[in-house]
C-alpha positions as CSV (number, residue, x, y, z in Angstrom):
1,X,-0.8,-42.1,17.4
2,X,-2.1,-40.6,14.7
3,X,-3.8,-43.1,11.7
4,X,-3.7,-40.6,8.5
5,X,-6.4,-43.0,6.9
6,X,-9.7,-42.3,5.6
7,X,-11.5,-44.4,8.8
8,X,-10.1,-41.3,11.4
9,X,-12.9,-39.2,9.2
10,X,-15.1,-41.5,10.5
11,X,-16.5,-39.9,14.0
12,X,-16.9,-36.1,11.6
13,X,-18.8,-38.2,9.4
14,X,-21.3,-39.5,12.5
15,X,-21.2,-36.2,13.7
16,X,-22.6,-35.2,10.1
17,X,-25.2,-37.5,9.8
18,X,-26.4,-37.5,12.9
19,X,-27.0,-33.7,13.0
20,X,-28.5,-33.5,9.7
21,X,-30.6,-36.7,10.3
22,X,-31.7,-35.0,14.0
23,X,-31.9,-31.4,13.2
24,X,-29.9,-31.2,16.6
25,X,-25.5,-30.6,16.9
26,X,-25.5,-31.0,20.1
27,X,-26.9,-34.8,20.1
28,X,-24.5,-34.7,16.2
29,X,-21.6,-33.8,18.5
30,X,-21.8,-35.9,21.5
31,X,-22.0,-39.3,18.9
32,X,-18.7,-38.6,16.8
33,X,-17.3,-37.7,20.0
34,X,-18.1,-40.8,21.6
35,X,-17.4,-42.6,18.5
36,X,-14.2,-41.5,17.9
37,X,-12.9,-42.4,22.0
38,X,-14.2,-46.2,21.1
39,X,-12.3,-46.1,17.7
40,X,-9.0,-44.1,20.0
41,X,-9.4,-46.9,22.8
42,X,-10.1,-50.2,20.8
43,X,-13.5,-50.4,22.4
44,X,-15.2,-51.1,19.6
45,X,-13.9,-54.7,19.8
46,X,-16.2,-55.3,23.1
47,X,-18.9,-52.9,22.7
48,X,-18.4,-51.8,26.3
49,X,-20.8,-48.0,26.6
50,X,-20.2,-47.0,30.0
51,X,-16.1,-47.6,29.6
52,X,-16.4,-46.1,26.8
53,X,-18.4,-43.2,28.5
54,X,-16.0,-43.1,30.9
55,X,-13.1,-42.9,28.9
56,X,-14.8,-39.8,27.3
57,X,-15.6,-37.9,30.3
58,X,-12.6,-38.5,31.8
59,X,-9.6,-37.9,28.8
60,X,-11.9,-35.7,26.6
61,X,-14.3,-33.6,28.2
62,X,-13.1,-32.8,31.5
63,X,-9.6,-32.0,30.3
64,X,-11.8,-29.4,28.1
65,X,-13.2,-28.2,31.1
66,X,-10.0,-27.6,33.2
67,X,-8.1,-26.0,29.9
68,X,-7.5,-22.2,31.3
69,X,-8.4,-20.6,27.8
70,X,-11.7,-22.9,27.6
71,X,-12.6,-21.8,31.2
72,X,-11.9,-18.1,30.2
73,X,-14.2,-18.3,27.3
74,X,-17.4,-19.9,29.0
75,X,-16.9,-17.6,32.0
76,X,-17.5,-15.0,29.2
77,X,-20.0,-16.6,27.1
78,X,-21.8,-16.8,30.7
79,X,-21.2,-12.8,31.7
80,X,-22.5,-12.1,28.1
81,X,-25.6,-14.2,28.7
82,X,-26.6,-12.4,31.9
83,X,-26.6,-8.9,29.6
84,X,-28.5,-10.3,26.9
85,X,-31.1,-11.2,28.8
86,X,-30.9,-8.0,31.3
87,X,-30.9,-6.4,27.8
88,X,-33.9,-8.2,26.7
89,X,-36.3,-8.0,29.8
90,X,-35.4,-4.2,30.6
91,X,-37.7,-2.7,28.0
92,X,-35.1,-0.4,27.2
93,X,-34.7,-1.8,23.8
94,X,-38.4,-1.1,22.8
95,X,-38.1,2.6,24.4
96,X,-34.9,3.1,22.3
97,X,-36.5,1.6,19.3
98,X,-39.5,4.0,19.7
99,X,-37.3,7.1,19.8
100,X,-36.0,6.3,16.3
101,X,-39.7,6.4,14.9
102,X,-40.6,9.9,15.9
103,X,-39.4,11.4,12.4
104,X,-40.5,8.7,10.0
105,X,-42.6,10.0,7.5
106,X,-42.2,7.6,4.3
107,X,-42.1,4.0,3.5
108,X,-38.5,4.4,3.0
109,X,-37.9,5.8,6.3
110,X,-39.7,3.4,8.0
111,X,-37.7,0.6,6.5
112,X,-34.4,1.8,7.0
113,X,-35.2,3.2,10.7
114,X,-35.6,-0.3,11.5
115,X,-32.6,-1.5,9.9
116,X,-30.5,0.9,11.4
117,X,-32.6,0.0,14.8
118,X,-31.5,-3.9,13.8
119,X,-28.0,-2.6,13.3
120,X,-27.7,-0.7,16.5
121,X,-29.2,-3.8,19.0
122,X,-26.4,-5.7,18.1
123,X,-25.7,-7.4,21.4
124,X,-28.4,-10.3,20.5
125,X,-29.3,-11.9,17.5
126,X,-32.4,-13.6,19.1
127,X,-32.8,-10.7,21.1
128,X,-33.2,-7.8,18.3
129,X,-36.2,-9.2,16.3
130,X,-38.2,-9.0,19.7
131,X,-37.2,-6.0,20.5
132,X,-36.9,-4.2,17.0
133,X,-39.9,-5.9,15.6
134,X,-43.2,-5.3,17.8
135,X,-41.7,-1.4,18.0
136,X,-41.8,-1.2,14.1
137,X,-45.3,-3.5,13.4
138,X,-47.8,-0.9,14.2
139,X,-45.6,1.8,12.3
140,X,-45.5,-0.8,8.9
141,X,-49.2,-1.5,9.3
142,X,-49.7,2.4,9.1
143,X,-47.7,2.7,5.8
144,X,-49.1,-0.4,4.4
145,X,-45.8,-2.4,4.3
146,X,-45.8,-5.9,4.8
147,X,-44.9,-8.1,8.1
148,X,-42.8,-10.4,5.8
149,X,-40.6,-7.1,4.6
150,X,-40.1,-6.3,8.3
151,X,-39.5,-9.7,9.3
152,X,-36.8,-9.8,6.1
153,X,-35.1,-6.5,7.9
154,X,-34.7,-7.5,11.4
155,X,-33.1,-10.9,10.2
156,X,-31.0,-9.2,7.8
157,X,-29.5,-7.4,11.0
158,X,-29.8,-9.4,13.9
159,X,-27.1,-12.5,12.9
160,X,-25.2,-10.5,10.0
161,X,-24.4,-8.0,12.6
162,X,-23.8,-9.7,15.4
163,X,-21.3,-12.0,13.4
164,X,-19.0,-9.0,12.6
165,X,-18.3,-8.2,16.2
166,X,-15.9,-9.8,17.7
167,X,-16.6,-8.7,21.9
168,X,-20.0,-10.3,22.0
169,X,-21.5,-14.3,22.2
170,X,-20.8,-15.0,19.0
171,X,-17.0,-13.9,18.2
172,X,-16.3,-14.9,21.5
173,X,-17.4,-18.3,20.2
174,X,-16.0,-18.2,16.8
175,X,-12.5,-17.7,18.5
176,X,-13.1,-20.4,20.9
177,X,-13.0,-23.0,18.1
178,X,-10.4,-21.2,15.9
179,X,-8.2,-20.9,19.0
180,X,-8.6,-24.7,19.5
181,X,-7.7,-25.8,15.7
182,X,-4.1,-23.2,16.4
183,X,-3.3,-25.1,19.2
184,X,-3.4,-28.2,17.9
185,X,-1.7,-27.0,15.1
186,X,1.0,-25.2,16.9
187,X,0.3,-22.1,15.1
188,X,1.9,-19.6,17.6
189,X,2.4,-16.2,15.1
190,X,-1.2,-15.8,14.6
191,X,-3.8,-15.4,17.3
192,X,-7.3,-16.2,17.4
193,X,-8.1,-12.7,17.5
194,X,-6.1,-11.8,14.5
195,X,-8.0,-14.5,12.8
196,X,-11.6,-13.6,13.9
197,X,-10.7,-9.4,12.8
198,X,-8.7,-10.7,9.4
199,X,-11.8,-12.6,8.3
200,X,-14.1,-10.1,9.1
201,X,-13.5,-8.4,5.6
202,X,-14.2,-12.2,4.0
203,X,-17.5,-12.4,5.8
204,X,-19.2,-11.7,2.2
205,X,-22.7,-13.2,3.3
206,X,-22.5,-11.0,6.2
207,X,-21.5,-8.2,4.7
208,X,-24.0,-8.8,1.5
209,X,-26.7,-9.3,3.9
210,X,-26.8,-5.6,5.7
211,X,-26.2,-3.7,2.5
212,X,-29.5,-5.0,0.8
213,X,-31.7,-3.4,2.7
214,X,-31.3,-0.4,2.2
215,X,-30.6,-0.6,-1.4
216,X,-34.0,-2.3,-1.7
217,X,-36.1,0.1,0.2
218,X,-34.8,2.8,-1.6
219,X,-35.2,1.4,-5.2
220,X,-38.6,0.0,-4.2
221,X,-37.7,-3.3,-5.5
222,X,-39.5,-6.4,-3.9
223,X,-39.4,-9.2,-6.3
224,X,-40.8,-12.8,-6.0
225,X,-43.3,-13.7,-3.2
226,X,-42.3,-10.7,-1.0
227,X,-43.7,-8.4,-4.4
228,X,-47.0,-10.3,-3.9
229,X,-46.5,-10.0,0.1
230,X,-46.2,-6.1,-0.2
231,X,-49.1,-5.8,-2.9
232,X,-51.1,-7.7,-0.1
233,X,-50.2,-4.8,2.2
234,X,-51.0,-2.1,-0.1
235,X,-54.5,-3.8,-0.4
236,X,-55.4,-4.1,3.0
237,X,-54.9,-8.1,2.7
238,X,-51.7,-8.1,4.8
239,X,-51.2,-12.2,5.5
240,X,-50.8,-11.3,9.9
241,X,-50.0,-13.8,12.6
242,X,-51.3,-13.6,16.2
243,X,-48.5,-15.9,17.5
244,X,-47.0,-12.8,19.2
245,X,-43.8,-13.8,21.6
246,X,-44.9,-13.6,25.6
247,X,-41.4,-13.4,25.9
248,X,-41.2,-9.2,24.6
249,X,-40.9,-7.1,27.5
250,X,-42.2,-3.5,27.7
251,X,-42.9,-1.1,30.8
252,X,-43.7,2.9,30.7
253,X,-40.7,3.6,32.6
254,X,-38.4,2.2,30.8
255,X,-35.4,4.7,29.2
256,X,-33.7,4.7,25.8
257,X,-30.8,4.7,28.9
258,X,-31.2,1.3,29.0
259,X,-29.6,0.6,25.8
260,X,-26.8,3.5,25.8
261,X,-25.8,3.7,29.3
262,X,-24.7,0.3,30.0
263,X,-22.9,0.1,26.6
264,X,-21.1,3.6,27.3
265,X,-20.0,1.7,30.8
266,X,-19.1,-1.2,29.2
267,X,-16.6,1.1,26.6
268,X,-15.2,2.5,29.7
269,X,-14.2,0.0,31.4
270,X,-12.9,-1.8,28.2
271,X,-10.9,1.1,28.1
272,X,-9.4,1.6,31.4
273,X,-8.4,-1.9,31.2
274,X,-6.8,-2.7,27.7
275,X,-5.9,1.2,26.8
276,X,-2.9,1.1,29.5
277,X,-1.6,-2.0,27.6
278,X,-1.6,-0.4,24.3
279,X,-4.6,-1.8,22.8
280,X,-6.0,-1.7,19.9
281,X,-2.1,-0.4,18.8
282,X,-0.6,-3.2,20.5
283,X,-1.2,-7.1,21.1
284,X,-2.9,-8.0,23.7
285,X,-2.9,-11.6,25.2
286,X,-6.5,-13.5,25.1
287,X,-6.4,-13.7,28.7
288,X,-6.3,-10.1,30.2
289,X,-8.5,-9.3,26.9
290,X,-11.2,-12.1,28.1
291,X,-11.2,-10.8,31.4
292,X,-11.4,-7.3,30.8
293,X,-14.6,-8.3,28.7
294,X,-16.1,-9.9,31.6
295,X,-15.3,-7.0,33.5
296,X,-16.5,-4.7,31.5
297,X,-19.9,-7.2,30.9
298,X,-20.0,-7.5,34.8
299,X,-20.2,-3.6,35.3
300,X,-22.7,-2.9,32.2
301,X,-24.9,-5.8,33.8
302,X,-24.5,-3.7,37.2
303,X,-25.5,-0.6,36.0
304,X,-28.3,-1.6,33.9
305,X,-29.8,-3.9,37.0
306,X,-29.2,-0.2,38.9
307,X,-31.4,2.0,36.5
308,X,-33.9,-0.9,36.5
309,X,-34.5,-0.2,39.8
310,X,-33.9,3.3,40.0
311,X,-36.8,4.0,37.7
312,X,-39.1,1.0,38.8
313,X,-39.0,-1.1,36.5
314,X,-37.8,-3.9,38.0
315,X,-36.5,-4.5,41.5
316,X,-32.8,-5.2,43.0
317,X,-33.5,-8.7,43.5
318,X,-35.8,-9.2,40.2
319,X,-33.4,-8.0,38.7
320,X,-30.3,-10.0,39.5
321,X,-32.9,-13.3,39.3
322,X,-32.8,-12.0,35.6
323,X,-29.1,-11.5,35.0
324,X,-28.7,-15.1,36.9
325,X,-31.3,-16.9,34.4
326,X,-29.6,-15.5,31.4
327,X,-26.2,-16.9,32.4
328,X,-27.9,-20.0,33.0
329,X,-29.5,-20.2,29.0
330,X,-25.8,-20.2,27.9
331,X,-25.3,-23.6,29.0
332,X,-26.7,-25.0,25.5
333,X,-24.0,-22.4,23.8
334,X,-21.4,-24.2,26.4
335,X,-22.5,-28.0,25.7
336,X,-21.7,-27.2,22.1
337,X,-18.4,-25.7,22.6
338,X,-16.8,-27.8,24.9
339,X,-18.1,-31.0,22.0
340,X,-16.5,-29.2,19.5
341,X,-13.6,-28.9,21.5
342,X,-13.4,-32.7,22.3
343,X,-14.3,-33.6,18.9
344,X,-11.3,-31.7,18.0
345,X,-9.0,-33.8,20.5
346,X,-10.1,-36.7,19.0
347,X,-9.6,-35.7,16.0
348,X,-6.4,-35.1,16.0
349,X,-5.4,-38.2,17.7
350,X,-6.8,-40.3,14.8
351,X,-5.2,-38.0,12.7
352,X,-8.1,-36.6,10.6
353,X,-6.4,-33.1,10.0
354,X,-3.4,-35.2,8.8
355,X,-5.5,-36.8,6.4
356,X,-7.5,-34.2,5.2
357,X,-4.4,-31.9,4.9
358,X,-2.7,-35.2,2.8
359,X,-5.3,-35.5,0.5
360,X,-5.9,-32.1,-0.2
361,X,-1.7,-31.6,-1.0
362,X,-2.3,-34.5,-3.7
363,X,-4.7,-32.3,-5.8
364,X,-7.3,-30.1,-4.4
365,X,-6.8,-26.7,-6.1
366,X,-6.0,-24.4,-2.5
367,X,-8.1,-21.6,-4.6
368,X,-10.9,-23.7,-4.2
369,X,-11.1,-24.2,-0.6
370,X,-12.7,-20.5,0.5
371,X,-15.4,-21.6,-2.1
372,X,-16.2,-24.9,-0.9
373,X,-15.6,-24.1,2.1
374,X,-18.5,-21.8,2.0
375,X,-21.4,-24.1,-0.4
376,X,-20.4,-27.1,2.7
377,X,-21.2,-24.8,5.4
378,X,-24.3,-23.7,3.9
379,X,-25.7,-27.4,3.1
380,X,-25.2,-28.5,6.8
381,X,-26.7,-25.0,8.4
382,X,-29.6,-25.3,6.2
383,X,-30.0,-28.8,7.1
384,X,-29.7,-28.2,10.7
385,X,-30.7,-24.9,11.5
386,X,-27.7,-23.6,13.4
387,X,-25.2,-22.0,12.0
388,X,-23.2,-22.2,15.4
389,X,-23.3,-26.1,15.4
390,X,-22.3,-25.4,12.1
391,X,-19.1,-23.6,13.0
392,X,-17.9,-26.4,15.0
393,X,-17.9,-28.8,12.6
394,X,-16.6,-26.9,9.6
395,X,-13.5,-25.0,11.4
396,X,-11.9,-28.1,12.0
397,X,-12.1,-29.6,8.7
398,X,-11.4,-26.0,6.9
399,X,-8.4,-24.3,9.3
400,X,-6.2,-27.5,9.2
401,X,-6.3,-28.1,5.1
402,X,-5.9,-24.2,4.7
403,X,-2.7,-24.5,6.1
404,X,-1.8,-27.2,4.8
405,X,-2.1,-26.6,1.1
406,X,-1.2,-22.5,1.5
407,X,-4.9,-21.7,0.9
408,X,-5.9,-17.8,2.0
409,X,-6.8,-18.7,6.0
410,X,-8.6,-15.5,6.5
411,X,-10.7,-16.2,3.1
412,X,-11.4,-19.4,4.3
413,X,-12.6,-18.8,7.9
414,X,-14.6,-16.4,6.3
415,X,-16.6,-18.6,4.3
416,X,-16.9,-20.9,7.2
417,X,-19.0,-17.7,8.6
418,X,-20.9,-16.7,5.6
419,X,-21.8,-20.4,4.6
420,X,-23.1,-20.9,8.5
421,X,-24.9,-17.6,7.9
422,X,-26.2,-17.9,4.2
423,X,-27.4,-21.6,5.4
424,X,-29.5,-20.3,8.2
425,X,-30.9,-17.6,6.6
426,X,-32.1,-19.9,4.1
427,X,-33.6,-22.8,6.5
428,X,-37.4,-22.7,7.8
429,X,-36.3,-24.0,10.6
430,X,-33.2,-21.6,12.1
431,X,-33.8,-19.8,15.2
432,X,-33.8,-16.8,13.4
433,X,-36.0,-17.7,11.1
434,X,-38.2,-18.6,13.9
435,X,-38.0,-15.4,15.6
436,X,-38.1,-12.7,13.0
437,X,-41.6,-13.9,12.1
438,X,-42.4,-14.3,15.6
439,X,-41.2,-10.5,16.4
440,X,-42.7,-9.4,13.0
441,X,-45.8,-11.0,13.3
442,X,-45.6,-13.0,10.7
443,X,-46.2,-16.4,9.6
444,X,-42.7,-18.6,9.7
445,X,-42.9,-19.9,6.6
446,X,-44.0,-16.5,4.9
447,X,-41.0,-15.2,6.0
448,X,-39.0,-17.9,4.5
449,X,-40.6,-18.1,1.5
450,X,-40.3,-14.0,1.2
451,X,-36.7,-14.0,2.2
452,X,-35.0,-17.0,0.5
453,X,-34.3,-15.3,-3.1
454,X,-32.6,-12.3,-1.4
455,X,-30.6,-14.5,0.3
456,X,-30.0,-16.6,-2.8
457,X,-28.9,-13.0,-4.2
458,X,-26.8,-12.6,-2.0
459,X,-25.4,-16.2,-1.6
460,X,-24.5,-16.2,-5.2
461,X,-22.3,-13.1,-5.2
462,X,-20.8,-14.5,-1.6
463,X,-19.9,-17.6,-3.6
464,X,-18.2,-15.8,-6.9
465,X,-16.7,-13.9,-4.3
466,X,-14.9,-16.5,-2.4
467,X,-14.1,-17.8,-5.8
468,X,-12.1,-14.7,-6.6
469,X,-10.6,-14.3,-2.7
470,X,-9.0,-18.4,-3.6
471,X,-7.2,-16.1,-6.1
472,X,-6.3,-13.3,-4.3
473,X,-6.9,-12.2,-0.7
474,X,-7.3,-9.1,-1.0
475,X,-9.9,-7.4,1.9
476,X,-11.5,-4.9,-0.7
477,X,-13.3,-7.8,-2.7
478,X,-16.2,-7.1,-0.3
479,X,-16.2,-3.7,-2.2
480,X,-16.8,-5.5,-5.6
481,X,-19.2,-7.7,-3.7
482,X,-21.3,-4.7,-2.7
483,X,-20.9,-3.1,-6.1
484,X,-22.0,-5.8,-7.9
485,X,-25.2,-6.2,-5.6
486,X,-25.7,-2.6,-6.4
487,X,-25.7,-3.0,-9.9
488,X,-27.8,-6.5,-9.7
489,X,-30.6,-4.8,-7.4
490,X,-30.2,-1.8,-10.2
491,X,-30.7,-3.8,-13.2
492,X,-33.5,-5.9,-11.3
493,X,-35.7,-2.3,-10.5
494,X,-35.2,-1.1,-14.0
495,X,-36.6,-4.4,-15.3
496,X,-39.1,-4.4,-13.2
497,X,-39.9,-0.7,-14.1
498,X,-40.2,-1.6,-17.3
499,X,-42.2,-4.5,-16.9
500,X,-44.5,-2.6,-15.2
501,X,-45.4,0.3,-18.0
502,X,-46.3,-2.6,-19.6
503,X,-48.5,-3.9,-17.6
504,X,-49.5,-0.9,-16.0
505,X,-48.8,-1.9,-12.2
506,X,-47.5,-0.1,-10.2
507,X,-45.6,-2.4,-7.7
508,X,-42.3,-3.4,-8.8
509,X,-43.5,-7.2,-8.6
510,X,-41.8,-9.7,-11.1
């Protein structure tokens, strides 16, 4: 029965606190979920932790478990681990990487040859600074371009790529929790598919993110700390860390193959399966689409574990050891989503959406939700460090009062994403952050300290953005986004050009 009061916020609120206070969801997760079965079963009243652990495992998490859409999803997210880290450990990224950099010349070239090298190795966000990253170090050190500006490029790809697409870890992910907030608001005309592509459009940070790089490496503008990083460079005083990952793979016979030929198998099977059906023309349901993804994963893995050994570089059996270890390092991704899901359960049995939906109807402006939406999602992912962790917790707070108060859903999802992903980009202590100084060669906080007022760049147009989509939800407001970045990064190179006749430097440092 559902409560509509403020105390059914309560287990969110532990879940809050106890992520932000612990730097760890999973741990933020598992206390409002627990919290909120004591509140749902009175045991509160007798303090009574293993009835009240059993009550949780038994009505809330195994019921997650046995749900066919939440099976369908981890079976996925665990064929899609096994790829990533055939992927990772083929050293077929590197060699693909290295063909890219036969033709550059210039500093510019070098720069955007890893971006579109960041851009291309989109299966893994933690795998593409790894890969992309040692393969572009030497080739930066030769043209004098800072470790930090390389470091700023491969995160600027790896998670605002990967967040676009909606067949790999993370959309799979993404509708996995929006699936779960439809259900349990019996939204039946929209699916969670339709959600993840209409929002993709909103995904301003995202969007923001990709575009700069380019724009800055050909304007030449490096403002802030990463000015005084690349002057470094020039000098031959480049700030280098040693703390190189053990994890990068390499091997001389590894193929550029690697990367293609398993992706081209993967497209083909996707297409013998879901083409029949009338996809991408026609609707297909999320179950024969989930399992024509692991399919298609499944075959890719195949034939990647086949060239492996075909050309030596890794054996039959070394090779499946690998595939099985990667579907085993998606059990964290799992832990997290089958919490979310029971902390969405629970939720809705003390009536939290109901609340939250009641009090935004008595006044919140439904423009403003995209907006805060988006400056929320941010505070907890920079607080925590994960913008997945920060998924779960924001969807169900954001999709329920969207609908409620006729606020634009896509818009709001959206900023959801882009806060998660603004959020991270901006923490010293994100994953990414970790490990695009790591494959960079950089120093972690370098990179953060280089990074953050790009991101803040593009965090403010993101949030002027959302701002305008509360408005109107239109999907071509990421085209005045990306103009007005163009114009901001224009107006920032001619000030700096200016500034610089004055004092006769000749780096665009401000």
């Amino acid at each position: 029965m559902e409560q509509t009061d403020i105390t059914s916020l309560i287990p969110i609120v532990i879940t809050l606190l106890i992520s932000l206070t612990t730097r760890n969801v999973v741990v933020g997760l598992f206390a409002g979920v627990l919290s909120g079965v004591a509140m749902l079963n009175g045991l509160f009243t007798h303090l009574d932790p293993l009835e009240t652990f059993g009550v949780m495992v038994k009505s809330y998490i195994s019921p997650q478990l046995t749900d066919s859409y939440n099976a369908g999803v981890i079976v996925l997210l665990v064929f899609i681990g096994g790829f990533v880290a055939l992927m990772e450990k083929s050293g077929g990224g590197y060699a693909f990487a290295d063909k890219v950099t036969i033709w550059v010349r210039s500093k510019f070239q070098a720069q955007t040859s890893a971006w579109l090298g960041g851009i291309v190795i989109f299966f893994s966000d933690l795998g593409t600074p790894l890969i992309v990253g040692p393969v572009f170090r030497p080739l930066f050190d030769k043209l004098k371009i800072s470790r930090q500006k390389l470091a700023f490029i491969i995160d600027s790809t790896s998670s605002p790529v990967a967040i676009l697409i909606p067949f790999i870890g993370w959309g799979v992910y993404i509708m996995g929790l929006i699936q779960k907030e439809f259900l349990a608001l019996s939204v039946t005309d929209i699916s969670d598919w339709d959600a993840f592509i209409g929002a993709i459009p909103f995904q301003f940070y995202a969007i923001l993110a990709i575009g700069i790089v380019p724009l800055v490496a050909f304007k030449k503008l490096d403002f802030g700390p990463m000015a005084r990083a690349e002057q470094a460079a020039e000098q031959g005083n480049a700030h280098v860390s040693s703390d190189v990952s053990k994890e990068i793979f390499t091997h001389k016979n590894a193929k550029a193959s690697f990367v293609w030929g398993p992706l081209l198998v993967m497209g083909i099977v996707l297409c013998s399966m879901l083409v029949p059906l009338g996809f991408p023309f026609e609707k297909v349901s999320g179950s024969v689409f989930r399992s024509a993804l692991s399919t298609a994963y499944f075959f890719a893995a195949a034939t990647l574990i086949g060239l492996m050994a075909l050309y030596k570089v890794r054996g039959w059996s070394e090779g499946i050891s690998v595939y099985m270890k990667g579907m085993g390092n998606m059990m964290q991704v799992a832990i997290i989503l089958i919490l979310a899901w029971s902390l969405s359960s629970v939720g809705k049995e003390l009536g939290a959406a109901a609340y939250i939906a009641e009090q935004a109807q008595s006044g919140f402006p439904h423009w403003l939700v995209p907006a805060v939406a988006f400056l929320l999602a941010a505070i907890i992912s920079f607080a925590t460090g994960s913008s997945w962790g920060t998924f779960a917790i924001m969807m169900p707070l954001v999709i329920p009062t969207a609908i409620a108060i006729d606020a634009p859903l896509y818009a709001s999802i959206g900023a959801v994403l882009s806060g998660g992903l603004f959020g991270d980009h901006c923490s010293p202590i994100s994953e990414t952050t970790i490990l695009s100084s790591t494959g960079a060669g950089c120093d972690q906080f370098e990179h953060f300290k280089t990074q953050l007022p790009y991101a803040l760049l593009n965090g403010g147009i993101a949030l002027i953005s959302f701002v305008i989509a509360g408005f109107v939800e239109n999907v071509l407001i990421f085209v005045f986004a990306l103009c007005v970045q163009v114009a901001l990064v224009f107006t920032l190179a001619k000030i700096a050009t200016e500034k610089n006749k004055y004092t006769g430097k000749e780096s665009e440092a401000f």
